[in-house]
C-alpha positions as CSV (number, residue, x, y, z in Angstrom):
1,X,11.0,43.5,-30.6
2,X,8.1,41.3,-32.3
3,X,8.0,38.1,-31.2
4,X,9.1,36.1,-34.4
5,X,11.8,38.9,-34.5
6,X,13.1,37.6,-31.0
7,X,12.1,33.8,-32.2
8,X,14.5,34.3,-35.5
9,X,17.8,35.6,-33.9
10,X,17.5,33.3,-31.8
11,X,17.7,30.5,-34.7
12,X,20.0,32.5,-36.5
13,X,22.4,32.5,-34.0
14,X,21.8,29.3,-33.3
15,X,22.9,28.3,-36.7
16,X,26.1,30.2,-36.6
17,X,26.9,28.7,-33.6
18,X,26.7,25.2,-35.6
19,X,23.6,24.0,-33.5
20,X,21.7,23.2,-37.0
21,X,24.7,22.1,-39.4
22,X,24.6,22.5,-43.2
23,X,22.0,20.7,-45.5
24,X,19.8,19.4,-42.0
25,X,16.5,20.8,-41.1
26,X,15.4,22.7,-38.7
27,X,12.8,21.1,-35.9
28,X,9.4,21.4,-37.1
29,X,7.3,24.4,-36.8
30,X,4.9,22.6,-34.5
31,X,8.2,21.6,-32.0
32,X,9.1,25.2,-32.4
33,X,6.1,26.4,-31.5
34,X,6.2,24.2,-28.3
35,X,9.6,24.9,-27.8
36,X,8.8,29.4,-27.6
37,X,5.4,28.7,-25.8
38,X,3.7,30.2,-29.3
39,X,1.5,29.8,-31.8
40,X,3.0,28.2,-35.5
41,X,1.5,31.2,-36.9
42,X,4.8,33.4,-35.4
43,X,7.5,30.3,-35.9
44,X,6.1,30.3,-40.1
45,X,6.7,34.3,-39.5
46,X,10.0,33.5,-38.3
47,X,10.8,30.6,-40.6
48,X,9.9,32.5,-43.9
49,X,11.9,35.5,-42.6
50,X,15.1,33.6,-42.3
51,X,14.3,32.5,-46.2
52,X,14.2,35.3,-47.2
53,X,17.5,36.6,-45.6
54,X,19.3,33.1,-47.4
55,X,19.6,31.0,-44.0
56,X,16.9,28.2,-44.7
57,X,15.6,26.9,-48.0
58,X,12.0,25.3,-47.4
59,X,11.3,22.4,-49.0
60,X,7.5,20.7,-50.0
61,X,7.1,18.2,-47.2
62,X,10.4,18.1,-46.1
63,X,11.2,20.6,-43.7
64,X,13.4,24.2,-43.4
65,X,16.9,23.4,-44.6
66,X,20.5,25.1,-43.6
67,X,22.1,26.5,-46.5
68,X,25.6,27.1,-47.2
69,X,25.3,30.8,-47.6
70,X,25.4,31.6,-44.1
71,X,28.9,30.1,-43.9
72,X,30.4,32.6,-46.4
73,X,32.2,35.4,-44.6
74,X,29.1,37.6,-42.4
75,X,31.1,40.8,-41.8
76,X,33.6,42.7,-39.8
77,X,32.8,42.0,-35.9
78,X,32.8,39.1,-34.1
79,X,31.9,37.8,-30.5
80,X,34.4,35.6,-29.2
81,X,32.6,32.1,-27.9
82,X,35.1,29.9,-25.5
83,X,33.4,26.4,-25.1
84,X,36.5,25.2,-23.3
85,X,35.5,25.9,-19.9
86,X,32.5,23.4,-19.4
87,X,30.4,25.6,-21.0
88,X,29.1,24.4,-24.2
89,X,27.7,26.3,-27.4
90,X,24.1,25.2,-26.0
91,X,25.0,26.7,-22.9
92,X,25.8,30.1,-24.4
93,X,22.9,30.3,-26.4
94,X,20.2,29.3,-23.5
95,X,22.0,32.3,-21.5
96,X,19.7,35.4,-21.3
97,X,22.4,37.8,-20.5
98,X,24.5,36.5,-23.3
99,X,22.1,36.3,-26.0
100,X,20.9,40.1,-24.6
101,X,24.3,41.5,-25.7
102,X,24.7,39.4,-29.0
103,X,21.3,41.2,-30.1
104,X,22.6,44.5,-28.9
105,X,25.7,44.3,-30.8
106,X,24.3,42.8,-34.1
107,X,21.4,45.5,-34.0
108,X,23.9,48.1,-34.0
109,X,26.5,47.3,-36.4
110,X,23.7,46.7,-38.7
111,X,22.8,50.0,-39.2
112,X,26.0,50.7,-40.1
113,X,25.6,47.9,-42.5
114,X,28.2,45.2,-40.9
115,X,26.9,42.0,-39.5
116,X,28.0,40.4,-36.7
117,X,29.6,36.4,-36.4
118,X,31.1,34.1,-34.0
119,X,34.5,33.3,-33.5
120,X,33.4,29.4,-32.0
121,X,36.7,27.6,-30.1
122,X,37.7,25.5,-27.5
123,X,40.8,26.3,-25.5
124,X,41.1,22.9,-24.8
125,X,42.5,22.5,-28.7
126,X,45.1,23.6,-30.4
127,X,44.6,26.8,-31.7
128,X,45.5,27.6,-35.2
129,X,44.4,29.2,-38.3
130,X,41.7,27.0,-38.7
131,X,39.7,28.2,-35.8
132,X,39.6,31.7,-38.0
133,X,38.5,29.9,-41.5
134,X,34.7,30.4,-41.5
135,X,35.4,34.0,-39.0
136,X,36.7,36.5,-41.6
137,X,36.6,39.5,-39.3
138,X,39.8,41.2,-37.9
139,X,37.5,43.1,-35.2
140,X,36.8,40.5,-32.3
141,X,34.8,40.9,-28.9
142,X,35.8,40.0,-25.4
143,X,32.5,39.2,-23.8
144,X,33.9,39.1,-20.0
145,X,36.8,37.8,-20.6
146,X,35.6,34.3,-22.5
147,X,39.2,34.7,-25.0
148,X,41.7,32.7,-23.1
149,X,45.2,34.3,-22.8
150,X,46.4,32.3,-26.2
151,X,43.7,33.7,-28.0
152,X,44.5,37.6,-26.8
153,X,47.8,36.9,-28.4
154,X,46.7,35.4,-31.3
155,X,44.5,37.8,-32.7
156,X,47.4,40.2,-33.0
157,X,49.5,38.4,-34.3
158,X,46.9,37.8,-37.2
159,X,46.4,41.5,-37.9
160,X,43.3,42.0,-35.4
161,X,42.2,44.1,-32.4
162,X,39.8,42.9,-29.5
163,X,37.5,44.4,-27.1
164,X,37.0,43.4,-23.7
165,X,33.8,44.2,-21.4
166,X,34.5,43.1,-17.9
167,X,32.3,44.2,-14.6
168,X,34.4,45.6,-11.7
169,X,34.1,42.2,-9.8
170,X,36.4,40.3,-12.7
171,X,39.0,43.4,-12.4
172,X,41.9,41.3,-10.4
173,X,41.2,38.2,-12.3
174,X,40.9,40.0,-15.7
175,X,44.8,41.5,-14.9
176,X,46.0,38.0,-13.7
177,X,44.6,36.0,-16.9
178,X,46.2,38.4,-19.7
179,X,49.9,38.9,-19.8
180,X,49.5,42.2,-22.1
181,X,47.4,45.0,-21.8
182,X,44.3,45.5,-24.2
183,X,41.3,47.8,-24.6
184,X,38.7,47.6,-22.0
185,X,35.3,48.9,-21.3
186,X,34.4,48.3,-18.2
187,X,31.5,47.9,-16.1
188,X,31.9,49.8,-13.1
189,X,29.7,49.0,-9.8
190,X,31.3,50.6,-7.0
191,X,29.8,54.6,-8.2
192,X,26.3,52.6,-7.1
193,X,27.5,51.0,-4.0
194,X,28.9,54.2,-2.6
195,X,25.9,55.8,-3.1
196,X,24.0,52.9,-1.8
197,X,26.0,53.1,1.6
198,X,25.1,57.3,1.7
199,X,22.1,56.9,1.2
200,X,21.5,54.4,3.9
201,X,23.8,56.4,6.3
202,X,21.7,59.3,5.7
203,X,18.9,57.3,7.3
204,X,20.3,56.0,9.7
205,X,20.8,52.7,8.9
206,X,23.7,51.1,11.6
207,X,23.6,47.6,10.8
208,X,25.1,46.0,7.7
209,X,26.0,42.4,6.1
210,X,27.0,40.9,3.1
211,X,25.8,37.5,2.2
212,X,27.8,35.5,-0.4
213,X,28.8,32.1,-1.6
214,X,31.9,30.9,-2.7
215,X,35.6,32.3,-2.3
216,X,34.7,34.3,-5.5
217,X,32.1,36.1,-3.3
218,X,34.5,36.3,-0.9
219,X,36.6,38.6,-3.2
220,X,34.1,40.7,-4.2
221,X,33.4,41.6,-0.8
222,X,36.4,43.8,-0.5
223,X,34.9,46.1,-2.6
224,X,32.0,46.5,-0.7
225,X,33.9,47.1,2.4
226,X,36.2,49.7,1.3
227,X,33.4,51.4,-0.3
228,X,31.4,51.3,3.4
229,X,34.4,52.3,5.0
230,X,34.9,55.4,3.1
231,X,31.5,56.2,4.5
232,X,32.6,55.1,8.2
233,X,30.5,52.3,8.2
234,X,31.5,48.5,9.2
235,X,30.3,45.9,7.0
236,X,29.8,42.7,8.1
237,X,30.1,39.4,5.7
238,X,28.5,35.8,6.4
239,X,29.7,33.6,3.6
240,X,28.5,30.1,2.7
241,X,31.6,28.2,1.0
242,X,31.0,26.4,-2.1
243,X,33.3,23.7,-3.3
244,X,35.0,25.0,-6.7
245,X,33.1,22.3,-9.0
246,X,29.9,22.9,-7.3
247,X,26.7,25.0,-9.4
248,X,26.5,27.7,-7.4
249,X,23.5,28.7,-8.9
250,X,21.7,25.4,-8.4
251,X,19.0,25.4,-5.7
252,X,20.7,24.1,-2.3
253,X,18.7,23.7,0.8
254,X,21.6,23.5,3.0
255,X,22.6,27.4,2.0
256,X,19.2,27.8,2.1
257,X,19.3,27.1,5.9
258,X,22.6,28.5,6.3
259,X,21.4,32.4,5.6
260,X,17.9,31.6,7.6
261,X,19.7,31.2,10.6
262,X,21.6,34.3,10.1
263,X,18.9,36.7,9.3
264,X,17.4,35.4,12.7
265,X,20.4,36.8,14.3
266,X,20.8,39.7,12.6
267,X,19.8,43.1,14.3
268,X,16.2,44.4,13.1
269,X,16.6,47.3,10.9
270,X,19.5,45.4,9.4
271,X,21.1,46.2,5.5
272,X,21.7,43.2,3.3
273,X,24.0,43.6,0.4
274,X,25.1,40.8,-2.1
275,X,27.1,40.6,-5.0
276,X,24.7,38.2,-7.3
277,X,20.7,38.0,-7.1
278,X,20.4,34.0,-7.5
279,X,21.2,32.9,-3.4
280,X,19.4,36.0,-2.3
281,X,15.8,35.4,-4.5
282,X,15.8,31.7,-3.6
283,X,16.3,32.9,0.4
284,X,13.5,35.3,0.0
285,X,11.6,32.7,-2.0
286,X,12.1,30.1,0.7
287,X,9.6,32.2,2.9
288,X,6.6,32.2,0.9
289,X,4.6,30.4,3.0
290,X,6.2,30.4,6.5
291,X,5.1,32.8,9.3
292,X,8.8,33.4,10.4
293,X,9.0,35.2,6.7
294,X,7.5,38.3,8.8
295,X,11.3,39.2,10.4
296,X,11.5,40.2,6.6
297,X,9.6,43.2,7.1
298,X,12.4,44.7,9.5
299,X,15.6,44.1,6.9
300,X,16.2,45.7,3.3
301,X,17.8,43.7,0.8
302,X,20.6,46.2,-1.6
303,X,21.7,43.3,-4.7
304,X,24.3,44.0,-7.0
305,X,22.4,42.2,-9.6
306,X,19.3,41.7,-12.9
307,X,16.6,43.2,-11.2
308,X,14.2,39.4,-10.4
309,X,10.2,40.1,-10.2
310,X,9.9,36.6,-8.9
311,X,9.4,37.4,-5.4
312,X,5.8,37.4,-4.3
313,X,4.4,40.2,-4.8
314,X,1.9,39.7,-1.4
315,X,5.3,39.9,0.9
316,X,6.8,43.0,1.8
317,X,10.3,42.6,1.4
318,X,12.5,45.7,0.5
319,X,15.1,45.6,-2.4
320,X,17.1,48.1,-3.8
321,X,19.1,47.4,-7.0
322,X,22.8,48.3,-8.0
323,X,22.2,47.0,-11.7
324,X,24.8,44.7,-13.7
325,X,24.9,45.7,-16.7
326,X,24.5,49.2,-18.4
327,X,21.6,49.0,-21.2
328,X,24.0,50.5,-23.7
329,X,26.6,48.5,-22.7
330,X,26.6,46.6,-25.9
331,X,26.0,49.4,-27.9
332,X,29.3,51.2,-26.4
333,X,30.8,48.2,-27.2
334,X,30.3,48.0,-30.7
335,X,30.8,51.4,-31.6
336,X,34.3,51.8,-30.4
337,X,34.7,49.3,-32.7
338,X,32.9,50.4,-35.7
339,X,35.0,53.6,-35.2
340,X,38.1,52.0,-34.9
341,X,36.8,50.0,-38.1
342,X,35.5,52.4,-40.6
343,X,37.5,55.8,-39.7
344,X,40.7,54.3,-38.2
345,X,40.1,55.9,-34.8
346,X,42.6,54.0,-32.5
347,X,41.0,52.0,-29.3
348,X,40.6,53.6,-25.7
349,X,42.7,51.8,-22.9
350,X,39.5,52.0,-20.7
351,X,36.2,53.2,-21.0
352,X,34.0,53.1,-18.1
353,X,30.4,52.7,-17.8
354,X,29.1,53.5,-14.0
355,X,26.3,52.0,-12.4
356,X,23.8,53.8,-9.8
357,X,21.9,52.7,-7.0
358,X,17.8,52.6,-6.9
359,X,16.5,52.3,-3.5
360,X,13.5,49.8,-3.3
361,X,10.6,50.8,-5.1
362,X,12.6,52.7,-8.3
363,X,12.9,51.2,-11.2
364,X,16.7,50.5,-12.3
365,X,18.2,52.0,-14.9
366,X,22.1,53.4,-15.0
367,X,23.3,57.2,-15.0
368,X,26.1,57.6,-16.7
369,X,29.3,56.9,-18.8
370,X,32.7,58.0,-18.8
């Protein structure tokens, strides 16, 4: 995608989201500029784009200006935004990942000439009609599970359907948190960590450890223990606990020191899964200039994860990935309901998307759906 391309849905959504209210001006293009890291050539690109389409009005030495227009009704889907979690709108809209899959979607329903909104609420508030009056659309989705349980009820009630996506890891919680059952796509990891746990077996590979944080990683690492033991393997887990209202993905020293002296004790030869990349690239990272980073050498690294380049690329440190997300993840999404939509056809109970496993030095991708 061209870079004012990228720069304008970004804005855009940014607007529907309420970040730029009615009738106020945008920043200027030279805060813009500084803001993307480019020139004001591409932000006046992006700017006189989004006239165009009817989102800004430029006025003479005044500025870019919301219009109204953008408030009427946008279309037929919409992506569910929960900002009662301590997660605010800003929040969602500095999220890679999340702003990833509202491009996906809005791509893809557009060439079937719907657009794409947000459904904006906090589940804090009562929720009523009102939280529906500028979100027309009677097709919603469930990005992982943001819709609290009162909103999975509501939207029925009012004549709509939802969508979930959900990754294996939120499959318990997912069940616990909705009282009634509802179409799901989900995204399945455990096809790439069996293969992951072959393919090391097949080597010869006797030595394995999880390394995770919190009791949610705690969870998760069931599921790569039943999937080693259905390869007769033992998997061993080293957790570092995390208080519940701590930012687990905030740098910490102390877990820092916490895996260090683990991965002095581990066997040479040694297998490292994890569930999440953060803990395990700012581990890695923590060697860059320390001599003891050489034990590195003798261990492999398999993360369930977004493939990170930020490790050096002058230390030798094998990683093999068992990707997140499936690329067409969003796309799947969004044509179940565009189906459902325009010909009426009615909602799977579960479609699955399965990951695979890339052994260091292939590049991730995913190999199939169901």
């Amino acid at each position: 995608m061209l870079l004012y391309r990228k720069i304008m849905s970004q804005l855009i959504w940014e607007i529907k989201a309420g970040k730029y209210p009615v009738g106020t001006a945008l920043p200027s293009e030279r805060a813009l500029a500084k803001r993307f890291g480019t020139s004001q050539k591409t932000i006046h690109n992006a700017i006189q784009n989004m006239v165009g389409r009817g989102f800004l009005e430029s006025r003479h030495g005044s500025g870019n200006f919301v219009l109204e227009s953008h408030r009427q009704p946008l279309g037929s889907l919409a992506v569910i935004m929960n900002c009662g979690r301590g997660k605010e709108r800003d929040d969602f809209l500095a999220s890679e990942g999340f702003m990833e899959q509202l491009s996906v979607i809005s791509a893809h329903a557009r060439r079937y000439g719907v657009a794409t909104d947000l459904l904006i609420y906090d589940e804090n508030k009562p929720l009523d009609d009102s939280v529906f009056e500028f979100c027309k659309s009677r097709h919603f989705i469930n990005l992982f599970f943001t819709a609290n349980a009162q909103m999975a009820k509501k939207i029925p009630e009012l004549g709509g359907v939802m969508l979930s996506m959900i990754q294996t890891f939120h499959r318990k919680h997912f069940a616990e948190m909705y009282d009634t059952e509802m179409p799901v796509v989900l995204m399945d990891y455990s096809n790439g960590i069996a293969k992951a746990f072959e393919y090391y077996k097949a080597q010869g590979k006797k030595s394995f450890a999880f390394f995770s944080q919190s009791e949610s990683g705690r969870n998760n690492y069931s599921i790569f223990r039943d999937e080693a033991a259905k390869a007769g393997l033992e998997l061993r887990e080293f957790n570092y606990p995390v208080a519940k209202d701590a930012q687990t993905f905030c740098y910490s020293a102390k877990r820092i020191t916490f895996f260090r002296s683990i991965l002095k004790k581990l066997p040479p030869d040694t297998v490292i899964f994890a569930d999440g990349e953060a803990h395990i690239i700012e581990l890695l990272n923590s060697f860059h200039d320390d001599d003891s980073g050489n034990m590195l050498k003798e261990l492999e690294f398999c993360i369930t994860g977004r493939e990170d380049l930020t490790i050096s690329e002058n230390r030798a440190v094998k990683i093999s990935w068992i990707p997140r997300l499936h690329p067409d993840l969003g796309k799947v999404v969004t044509q179940l309901l565009l189906d459902n939509m325009l010909d009426g056809k009615e909602l799977p109970a579960l479609t699955v998307l399965e990951s695979d496993f890339f052994p260091a030095g292939d590049t991730p991708s995913i190999c199939s759906s169901k």
